[in-house]
N, C-alpha and C positions, 0 to 999 in steps of 0.2 A: 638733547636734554632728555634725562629720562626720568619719569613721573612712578611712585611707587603708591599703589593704592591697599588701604588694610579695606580687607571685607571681613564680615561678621557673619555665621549660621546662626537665622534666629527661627522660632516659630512662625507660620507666617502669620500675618498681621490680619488675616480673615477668619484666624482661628478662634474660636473661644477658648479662654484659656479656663482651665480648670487644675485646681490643688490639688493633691495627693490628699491619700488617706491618711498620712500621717504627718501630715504640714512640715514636712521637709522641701518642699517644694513646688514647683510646679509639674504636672504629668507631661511627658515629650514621649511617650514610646507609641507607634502607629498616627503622631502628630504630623500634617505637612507643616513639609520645616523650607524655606528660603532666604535668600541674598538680604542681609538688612535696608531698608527701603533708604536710607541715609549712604549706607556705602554702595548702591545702585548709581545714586547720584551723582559720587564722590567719582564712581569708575565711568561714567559718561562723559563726565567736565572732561576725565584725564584723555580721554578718546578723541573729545572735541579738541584739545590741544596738538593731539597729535594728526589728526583731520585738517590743525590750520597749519601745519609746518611749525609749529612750537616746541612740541617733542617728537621726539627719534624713536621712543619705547616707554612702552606703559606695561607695568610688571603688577600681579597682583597678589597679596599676601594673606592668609589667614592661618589661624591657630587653634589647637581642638584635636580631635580624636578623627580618625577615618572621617567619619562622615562629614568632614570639612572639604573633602577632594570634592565632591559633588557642587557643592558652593562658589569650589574654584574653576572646575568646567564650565558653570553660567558662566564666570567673568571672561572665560577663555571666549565661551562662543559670543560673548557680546563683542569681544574683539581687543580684549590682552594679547600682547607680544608672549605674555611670559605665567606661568605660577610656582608661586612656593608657598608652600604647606610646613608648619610649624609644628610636628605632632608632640603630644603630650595628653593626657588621660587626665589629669591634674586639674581641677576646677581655676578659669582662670578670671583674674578680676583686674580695674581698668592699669590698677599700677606696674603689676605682673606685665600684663598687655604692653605696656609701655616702655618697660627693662628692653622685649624682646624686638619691639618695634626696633628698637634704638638700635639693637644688633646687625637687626636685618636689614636696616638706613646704612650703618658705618660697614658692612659686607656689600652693598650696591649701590654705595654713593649718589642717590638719586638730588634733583635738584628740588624738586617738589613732593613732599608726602602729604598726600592725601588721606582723610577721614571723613566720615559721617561723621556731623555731630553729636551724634549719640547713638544708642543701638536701641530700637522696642522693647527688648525684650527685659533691662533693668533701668533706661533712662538714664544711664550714670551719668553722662556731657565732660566728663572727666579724660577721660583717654588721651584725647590730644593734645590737650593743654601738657598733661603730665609730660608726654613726649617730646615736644618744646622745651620744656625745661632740662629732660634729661640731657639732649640732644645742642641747647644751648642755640636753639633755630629760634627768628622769630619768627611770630603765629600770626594767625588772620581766623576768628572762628563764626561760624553762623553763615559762611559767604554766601550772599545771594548774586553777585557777580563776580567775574575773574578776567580782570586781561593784562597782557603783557606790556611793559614797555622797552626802552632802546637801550637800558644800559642793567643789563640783567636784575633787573627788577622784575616784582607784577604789583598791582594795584588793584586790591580786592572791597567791595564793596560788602557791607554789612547792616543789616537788619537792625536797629536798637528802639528803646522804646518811645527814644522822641523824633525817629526819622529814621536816615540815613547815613553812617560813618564810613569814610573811606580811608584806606591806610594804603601806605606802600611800602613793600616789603624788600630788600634784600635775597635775593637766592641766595643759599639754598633754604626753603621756609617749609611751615607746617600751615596748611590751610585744613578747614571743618569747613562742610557744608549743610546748607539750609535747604529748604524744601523746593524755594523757588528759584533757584538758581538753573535748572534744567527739567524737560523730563524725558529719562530713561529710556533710552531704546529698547526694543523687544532682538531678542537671540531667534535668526533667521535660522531654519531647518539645514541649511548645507553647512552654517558658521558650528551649528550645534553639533554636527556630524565629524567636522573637521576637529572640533574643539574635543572629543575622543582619542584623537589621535597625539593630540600633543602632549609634552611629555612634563610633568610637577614636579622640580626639584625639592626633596625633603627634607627636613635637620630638624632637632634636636633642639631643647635647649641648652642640653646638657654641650653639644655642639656649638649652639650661641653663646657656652659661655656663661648662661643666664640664670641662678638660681630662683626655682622657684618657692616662694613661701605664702600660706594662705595669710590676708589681711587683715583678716577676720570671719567671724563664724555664724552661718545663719542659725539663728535660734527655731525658730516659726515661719511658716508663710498661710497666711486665712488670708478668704476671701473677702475683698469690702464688704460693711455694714448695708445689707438691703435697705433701701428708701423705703419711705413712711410712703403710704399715700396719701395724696392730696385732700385740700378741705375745703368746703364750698362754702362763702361767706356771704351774709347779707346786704352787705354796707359796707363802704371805703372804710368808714369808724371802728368799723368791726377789723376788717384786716390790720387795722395801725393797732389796734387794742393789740394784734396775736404776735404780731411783729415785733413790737414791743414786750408785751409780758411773756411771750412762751418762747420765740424764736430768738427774742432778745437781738437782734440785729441792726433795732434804731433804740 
């Protein structure tokens, strides 16, 4: 069986992010940039499957510019069979994302694609779903468990707000994953050495096949509204008084 995992180059998540000077965006130049901490996740489970004799090969995919290769070596030295690198220069957003997944599913017929639930650095949570549908797979998303069963199924456990839902899927499926579903092995210095050597097969979308068109257009990006500081009250009376007439919240 083999598992195709999407990874995402985001800023890393210890970064402060800071806006440009002309709220076009966010600043990324001399930013540490890594592996999205979601598709970290996504690329362990797939690892772990093939660690129990459930898959055969774990391939890994991402999209972007150069400096997506670097993204794809992590996933190499965590221990990918395989990478492919999608280049393009083109700002890409989750429906886009989703055309080209679909491409790169129906070019390596995988039994399981893999995602992060979402990526840090825009929150979309959209991606996978989209690709389910393009792709006509069903889904399993938020998974905080995954196991297999005896007649090419798996049975994926999910997080909701009043428990627990479990669903069973049909291969070939689209799983998203959730935060507690694993955690992430560290990339060992000879896996990382080795991961050097191995070789990223590249394409196109123009290759896939896959026009790209923007979805839309960012106008702005500012920084949230700084908090007020705080106010020191005398009396319970007194905070239901502010609560009420100024915060308006009861």
């Amino acid at each position: 069986m083999k598992v195709l995992v999407a990874v995402k180059r985001v800023i890393d998540y210890a970064v402060k992010i800071r806006v440009k000077a002309d709220k076009t965006g966010v600043e990324m130049n001399n930013v540490k940039m890594s592996m999205n901490p979601f598709c970290e996740i996504a690329l362990e489970e797939a690892l772990r499957f093939r660690e129990a004799g459930k898959a055969s090969e774990v391939v890994v995919v991402s999209m972007g510019g150069p400096q997506c290769v670097e993204t794809l070596r992590t996933g190499l030295a965590m221990g990918a069979d395989r990478a492919i690198h999608v280049s393009t220069e083109i700002p890409l957003y989750p429906l886009a994302v989703a055309k080209l997944l679909r491409a790169v599913a129906a070019n390596e017929q995988p039994q399981i694609l893999l995602l992060g639930k979402q990526a840090i650095d825009d929150d979309a949570n959209q991606t996978g779903q989209m690709v389910a549908g393009l792709l006509k797979w069903p889904q399993a998303t938020f998974a905080s468990k995954v196991y297999f069963g005896d007649k090419n199924d798996v049975t994926v456990e999910r997080e909701v707000d009043g428990g627990l839902e479990t669903l069973r899927l049909q291969l070939p499926a689209v799983i998203t994953t959730d935060l507690r579903l694993n955690e992430p092995r560290y990339a060992t210095l000879p896996n990382i050495m080795k991961a050097k050597k191995k070789t990223i097969s590249k394409l196109t979308p123009e290759e896939l096949k896959v026009e790209i068109k923007p979805d839309f257009k960012i106008l702005e990006v500012v920084d949230p509204p700084k908090r007020k500081g705080g106010v020191m009250v005398g009396s319970v009376d007194e905070l239901v008084d502010k609560l009420k007439n100024e915060a308006h919240v009861i």
